[in-house]
N, C-alpha and C positions, 0 to 999 in steps of 0.2 A: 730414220731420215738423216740425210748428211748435216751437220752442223751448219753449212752456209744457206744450206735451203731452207733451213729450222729458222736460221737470222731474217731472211728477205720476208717470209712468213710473220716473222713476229714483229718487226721493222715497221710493218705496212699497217699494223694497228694502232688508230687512235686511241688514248687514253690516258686524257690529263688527269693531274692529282686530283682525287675523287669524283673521276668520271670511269671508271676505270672497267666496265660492265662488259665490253669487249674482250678485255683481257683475262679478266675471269673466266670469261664464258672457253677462251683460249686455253687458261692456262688447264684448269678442270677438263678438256676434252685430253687433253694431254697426258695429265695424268692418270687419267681413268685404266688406261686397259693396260695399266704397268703397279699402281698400287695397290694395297690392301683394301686402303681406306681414302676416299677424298669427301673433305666435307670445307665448306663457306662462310666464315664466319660473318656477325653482323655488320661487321667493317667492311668488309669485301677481300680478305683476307683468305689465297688458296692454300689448305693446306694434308698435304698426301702423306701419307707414311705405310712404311714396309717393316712389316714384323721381324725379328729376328728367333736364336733360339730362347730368349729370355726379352722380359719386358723391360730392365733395366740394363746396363743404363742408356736413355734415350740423347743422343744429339739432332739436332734441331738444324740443316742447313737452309739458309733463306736471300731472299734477293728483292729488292722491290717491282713493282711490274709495271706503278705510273711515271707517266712523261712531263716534263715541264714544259709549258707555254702560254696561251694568253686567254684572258676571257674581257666578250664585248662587254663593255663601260656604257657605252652610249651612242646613238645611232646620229649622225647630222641630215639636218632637212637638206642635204646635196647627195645623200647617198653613201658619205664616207664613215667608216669603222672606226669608234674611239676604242682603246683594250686599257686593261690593267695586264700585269704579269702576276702565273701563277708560278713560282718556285725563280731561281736565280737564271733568268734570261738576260742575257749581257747586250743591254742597250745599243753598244757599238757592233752588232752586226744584224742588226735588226733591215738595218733600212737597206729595201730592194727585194727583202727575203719573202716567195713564196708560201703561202699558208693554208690553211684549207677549216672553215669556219665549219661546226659540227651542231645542228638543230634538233630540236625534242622531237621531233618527227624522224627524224634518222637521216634527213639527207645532209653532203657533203659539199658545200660550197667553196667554188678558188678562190682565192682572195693576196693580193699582194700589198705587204708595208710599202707605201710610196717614200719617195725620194725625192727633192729638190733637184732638175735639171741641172748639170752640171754649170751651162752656159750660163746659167741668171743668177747662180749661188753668188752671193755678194763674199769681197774677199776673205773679212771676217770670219765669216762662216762653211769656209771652206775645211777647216780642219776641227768644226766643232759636230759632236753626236748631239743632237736633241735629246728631249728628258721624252719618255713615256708618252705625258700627257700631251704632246708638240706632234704625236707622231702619228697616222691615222692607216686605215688599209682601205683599199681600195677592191673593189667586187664589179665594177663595170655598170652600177646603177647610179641612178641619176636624181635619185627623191629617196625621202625616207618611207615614203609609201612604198614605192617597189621592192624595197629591200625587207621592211614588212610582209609582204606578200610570198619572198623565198620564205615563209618563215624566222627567220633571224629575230631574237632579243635579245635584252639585255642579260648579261648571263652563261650567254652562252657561249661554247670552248671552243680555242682555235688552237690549234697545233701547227707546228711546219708540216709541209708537204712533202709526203712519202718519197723517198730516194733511195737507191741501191744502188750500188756499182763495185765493179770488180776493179781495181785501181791496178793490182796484177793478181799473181796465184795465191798470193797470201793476204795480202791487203784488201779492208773493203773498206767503202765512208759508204752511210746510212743517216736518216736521222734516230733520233732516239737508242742508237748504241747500249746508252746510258739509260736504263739498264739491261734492254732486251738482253745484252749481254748474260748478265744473269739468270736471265728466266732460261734463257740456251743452255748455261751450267745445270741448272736442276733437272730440266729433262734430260737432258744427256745421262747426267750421273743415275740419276733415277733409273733410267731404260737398265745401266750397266750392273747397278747393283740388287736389282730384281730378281735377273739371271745371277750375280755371283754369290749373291746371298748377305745378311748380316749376323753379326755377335746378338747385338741389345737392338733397340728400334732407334730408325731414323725418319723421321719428321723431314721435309720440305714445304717450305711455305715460299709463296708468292706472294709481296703485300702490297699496301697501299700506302698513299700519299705521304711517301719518302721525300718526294720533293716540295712538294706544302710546310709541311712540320717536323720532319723524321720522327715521326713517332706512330708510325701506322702498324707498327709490328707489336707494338705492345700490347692488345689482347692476346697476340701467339704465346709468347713468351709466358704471360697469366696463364694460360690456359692449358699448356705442353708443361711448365715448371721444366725447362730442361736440363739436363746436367753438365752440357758444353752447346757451344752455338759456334757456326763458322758465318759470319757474311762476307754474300758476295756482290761484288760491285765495277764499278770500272775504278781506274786512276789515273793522273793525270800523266801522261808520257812526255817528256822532257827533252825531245829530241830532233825540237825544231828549232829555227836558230836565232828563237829569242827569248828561248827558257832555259838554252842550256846549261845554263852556270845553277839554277836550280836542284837539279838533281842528275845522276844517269842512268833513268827511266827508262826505256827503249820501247818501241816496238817489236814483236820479233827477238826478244830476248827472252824468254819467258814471263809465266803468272808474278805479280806482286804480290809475298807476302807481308803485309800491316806490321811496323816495327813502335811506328807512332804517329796518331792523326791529331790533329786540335784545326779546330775552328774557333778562334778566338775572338771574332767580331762581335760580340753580345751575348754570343751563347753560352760559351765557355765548356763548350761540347767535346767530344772527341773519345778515340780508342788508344790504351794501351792496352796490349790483349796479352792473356794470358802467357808467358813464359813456357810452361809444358806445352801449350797447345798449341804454342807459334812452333816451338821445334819441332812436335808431332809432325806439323805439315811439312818443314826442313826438312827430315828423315826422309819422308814418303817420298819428296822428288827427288834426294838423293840416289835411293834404291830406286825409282826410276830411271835414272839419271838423267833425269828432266831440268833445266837451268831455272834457279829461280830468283827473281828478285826482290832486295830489301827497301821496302818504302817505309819512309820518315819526310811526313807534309806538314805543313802548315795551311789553313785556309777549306781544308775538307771536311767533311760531313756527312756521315750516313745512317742509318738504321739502328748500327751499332752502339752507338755513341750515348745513349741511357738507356738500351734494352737489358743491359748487363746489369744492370741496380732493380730490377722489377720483382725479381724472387726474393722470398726468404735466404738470406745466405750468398745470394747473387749468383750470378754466370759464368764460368769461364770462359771468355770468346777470343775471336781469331778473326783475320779477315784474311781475305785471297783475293784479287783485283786483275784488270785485265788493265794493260798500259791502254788509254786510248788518245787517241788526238784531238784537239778543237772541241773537248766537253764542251755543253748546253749551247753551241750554236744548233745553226741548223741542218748540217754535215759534220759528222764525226768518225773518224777512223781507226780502226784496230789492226790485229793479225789474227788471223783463224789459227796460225796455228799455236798460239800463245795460250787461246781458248779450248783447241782439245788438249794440250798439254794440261790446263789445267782440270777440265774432268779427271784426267788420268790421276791426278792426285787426290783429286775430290773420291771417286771411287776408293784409293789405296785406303785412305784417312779413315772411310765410313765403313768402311768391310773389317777394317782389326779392331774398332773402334768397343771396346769389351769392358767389362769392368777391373780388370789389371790395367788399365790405361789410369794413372796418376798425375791427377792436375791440380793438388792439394799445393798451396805458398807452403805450406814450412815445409823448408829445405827441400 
């Protein structure tokens, strides 16, 4: 399957942090008729691997597979949607934003964040975003009975509403980019390295609820004890013109490789990834001659960020990222061919990847 038709595919599934049963069911069909082995862990955690000619040493690539968005809070006797946020949904572009309310029953309801008419917005309040609790969705009912009777409670997930588009031959905005993106890496690389073969075994997992906690990867991690990890993720592209003094991220430049992340707001989270293993990946798009770029953030967070402290002895990891644009709104934009450039190197990485591979700190 082409890489864009694999995105619009996986794009189109809903599945908030730990509702994720869709994507499972996804990712597992996926991997089925390409791996060894695919099994499910009790988290909801997909995860495939392909033997090599030895059992050792195994690398683990992985990506999360859930989306951030909202869950109903409370229903009004007039029909309107109170929500909470599930993961970091950025309040200032919430209002107007199409959504689509997901029921125990399986059906999919439209529903849009309302807005204050432009005309009546008093002047004050013309340059202010409301909080959360100020801000309601609208479904087109009129009592809370009726809205009862779709089904709908409290609890239950809403997501943005499925989008696709071709922006040109290389660009696309979608929602949920972040990270279907990765789940596109694993199967691709997956499909390539089946046919080329490996050294030692490679594990790919798809997990869960990175965007709740970042911490849904860690039964994998328990459970594989791996001896290197690479994650993969999006990052943030720098190349619009009021981030650009931030970084020079691009689009369309090539994969980021992880140099240094911190998420310093509470968490005190973040990746410095191993030194051999970040250069491993350097190498491979060099012999490539794949362009790659070096990211150093402040403010990110992903999977990685305490999965490396979980073993005996810990992890050596890496990350590989795909520049993208307008994270956790409702439209977000990449370049495809940033993404199979960076399979190409996910494949180089996992095919030599042997036990002569040295990712030992001394010296």
């Amino acid at each position: 399957m082409k890489t864009v038709e694999l995105l619009e595919e996986l794009t189109a599934i809903p599945a908030l942090s730990g509702r994720e049963e869709a994507m499972i069911a996804a990712m597992r069909r996926h991997f089925e008729p390409m791996a060894d082995e695919v099994r499910v862990d009790r988290l909801g955690n997909v995860i495939a691997t392909i033997k090599g000619k030895a059992d050792e040493p195994k690398l683990l690539i992985f990506a999360h597979m859930d989306e951030l968005g909202l869950i109903v809070r409370k229903i009004d006797e007039d029909g309107f949607l109170r929500f909470e946020r599930v993961g970091g949904v950025p309040e200032k572009s919430l209002l107007g934003t199409w959504v689509e309310i997901h029921t125990d029953a399986g059906t999919c309801i439209p529903g849009l964040v309302g807005t204050t008419s432009h005309h009546v917005t008093p002047p004050e309040k013309k340059f202010v975003v409301p909080s959360r609790l100020e801000m309601y969705i609208d479904i087109g009912r009129e009592s809370r009975e009726e809205v009862e009777h779709l089904g709908i409670q409290v609890g239950d997930a809403i997501t943005y509403r499925h989008s696709f588009t071709h922006l040109s031959d290389d660009r696309i905005a979608a929602k949920s980019l972040d990270n279907r993106v990765g789940c596109a890496l694993l199967i691709q690389s997956l499909a390539q390295l089946k046919e080329k073969g490996v050294e030692g075994t490679i594990h790919f997992a798809a997990t869960v609820q990175e965007e709740f906690n970042v911490r849904g990867a860690w039964p994998v991690f328990q459970a594989i004890k791996p001896d290197a990890a690479i994650c993969l993720d999006v990052t943030i592209a720098c190349d619009t013109p009021e981030i650009k003094h931030l970084a020079d991220m691009r689009l369309g430049a090539g994969p980021a490789v992880g140099c240094y992340e911190f998420h310093g707001r509470g968490t005190l989270g973040g990746l410095i990834p191993n030194p051999k293993l970040r250069r491993l990946i350097e190498s491979a798009a060099r012999d490539l001659k794949i362009p790659l770029q070096r990211e150093v953030l402040i403010g990110i967070i992903t999977d990685a960020a305490f999965s490396q402290l979980l073993t005996e002895g810990g992890v050596p990891m890496a990350a590989l990222a795909i520049p993208t644009r307008y994270t956790h709104a409702s439209v977000e934009s990449c370049s495809l061919r940033d993404i199979e450039q960076a399979v190409q190197i996910l494949v180089e990485v996992a095919h030599h990847f042997s036990v002569d591979v040295d990712l030992s700190r001394e010296g």
